[in-house]
N, C-alpha and C positions, 0 to 999 in steps of 0.2 A: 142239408143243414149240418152244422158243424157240431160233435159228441164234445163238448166241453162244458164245463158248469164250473160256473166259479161261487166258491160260499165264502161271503165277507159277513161283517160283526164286527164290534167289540169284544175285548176277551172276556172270555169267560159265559159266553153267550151259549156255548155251546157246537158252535160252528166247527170246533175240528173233530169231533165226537160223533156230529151228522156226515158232515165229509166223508171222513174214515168207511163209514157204514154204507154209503153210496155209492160211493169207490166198488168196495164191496162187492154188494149187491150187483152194481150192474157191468162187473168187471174193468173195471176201468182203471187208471194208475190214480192213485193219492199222491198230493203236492202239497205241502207245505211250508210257507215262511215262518209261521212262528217255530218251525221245530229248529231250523237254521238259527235263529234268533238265540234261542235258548239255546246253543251248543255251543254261538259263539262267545254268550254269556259264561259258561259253563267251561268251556277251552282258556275262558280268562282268570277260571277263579273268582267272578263275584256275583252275586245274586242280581235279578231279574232288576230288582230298584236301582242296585250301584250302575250297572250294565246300561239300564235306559240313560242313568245321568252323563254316562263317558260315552256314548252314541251322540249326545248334542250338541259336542265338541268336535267328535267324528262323523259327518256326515257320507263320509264314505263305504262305512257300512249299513247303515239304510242305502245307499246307492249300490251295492254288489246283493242285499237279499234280492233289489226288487227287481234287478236286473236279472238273477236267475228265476225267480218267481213268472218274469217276463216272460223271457227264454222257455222255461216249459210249460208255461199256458198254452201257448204255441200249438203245443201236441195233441194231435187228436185223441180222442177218448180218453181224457183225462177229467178229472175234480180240483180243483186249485183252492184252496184252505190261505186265504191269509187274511190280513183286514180291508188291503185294497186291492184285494182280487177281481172287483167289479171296474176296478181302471186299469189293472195292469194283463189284461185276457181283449183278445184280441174284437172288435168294435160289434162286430157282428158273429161274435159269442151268441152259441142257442140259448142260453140261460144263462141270468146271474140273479143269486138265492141270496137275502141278508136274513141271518140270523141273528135276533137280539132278544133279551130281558132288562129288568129295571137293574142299575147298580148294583143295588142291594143283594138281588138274587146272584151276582155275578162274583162278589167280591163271596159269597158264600163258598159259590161254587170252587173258586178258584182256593182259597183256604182249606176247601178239603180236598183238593185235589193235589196241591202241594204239601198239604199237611202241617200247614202254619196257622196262628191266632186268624181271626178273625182279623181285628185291629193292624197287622201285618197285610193282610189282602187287602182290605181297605187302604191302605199307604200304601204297598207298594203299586197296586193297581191308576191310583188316582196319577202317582208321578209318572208309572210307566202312559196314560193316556194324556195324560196333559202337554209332557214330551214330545211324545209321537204326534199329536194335534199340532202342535208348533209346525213339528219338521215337515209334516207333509204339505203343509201349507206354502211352507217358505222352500221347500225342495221342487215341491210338482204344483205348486197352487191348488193343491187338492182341502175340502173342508169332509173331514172322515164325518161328518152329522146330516151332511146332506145326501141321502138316499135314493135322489129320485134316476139314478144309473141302474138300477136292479128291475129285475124284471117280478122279482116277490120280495117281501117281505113277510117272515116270522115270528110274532113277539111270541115266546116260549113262556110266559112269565106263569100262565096257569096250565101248559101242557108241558109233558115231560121229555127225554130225552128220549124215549122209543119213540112217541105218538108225534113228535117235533120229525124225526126221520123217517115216522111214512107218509106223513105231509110230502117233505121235500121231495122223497121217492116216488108217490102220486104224479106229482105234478111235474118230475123230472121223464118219468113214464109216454106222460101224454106230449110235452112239448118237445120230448126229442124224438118220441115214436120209435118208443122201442119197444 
């Protein structure tokens, strides 16, 4: 069986923070698109909101993250961290884990993670998914709400960010047997 696990979500869901720690734990490489995302945000000078709006003009870089995203799923014993990690990791992937919460808890999260208002998470989150929903749809025919590609699902919404990743590590444990 192949050592890959891909963790998709919504942001903010917590997914690259289980990732990371899975990675980890079970020695394996960490991959992620949204860090790519956010650099090339960041390489441009404009925030996460501006950056998702000049991406739906440019469909070319959504076309080169998932393409590298692609590319190193590939690898064995790896964690692939993106939103469409569960489509873009090869078919017969040992595992594919989605991690979600409600909005609310999301748009928190990600406000103090970035360390902006609330009201700013909540905007810039809404435009960065709303976006993203468009392109994936009209780029891969993909719908990011339809879940039934994964092999679990985790709604985090009343358990926390350790107790979320020894779930995912449990059951990462037993179906890759290691």
């Amino acid at each position: 069986m192949r050592k890959i696990i891909a963790i998709g979500g919504p942001h903010g869901s917590g997914k690259s923070a289980c990732a990371k720690r899975l990675a980890e734990a079970l020695g394996m490489t960490y991959i992620s698109a949204g860090q790519v995302f956010r650099k090339l945000a960041k390489d441009r000078n404009m925030s996460m909101e501006q950056f998702s709006k000049n991406v739906v003009d440019d469909p070319e870089i959504d076309i080169l993250i998932d393409n590298r995203t692609k590319e190193l799923g590939q690898i064995e014993n790896t964690v692939v961290d993106a939103q469409l990690a569960a489509h873009f990791t090869p078919k017969d992937i040992a595992l594919k884990i989605c991690i979600t919460a409600t909005k609310e808890i999301r748009w928190e999260r990600i406000a103090k993670r970035q360390n902006i208002s609330l009201e700013d998470s909540k905007r810039e989150t809404e435009t960065r998914e709303a976006t993203e929903s468009n392109r994936f749809l009209e780029l891969y025919n993909i719908d990011v709400s339809d879940l039934s590609m994964y092999d679990v699902v985790i709604n985090n919404n009343r358990i926390d960010e350790d107790e979320t990743f020894k779930l995912a590590l449990a059951i990462s444990i037993e179906i890759l047997d290691l």
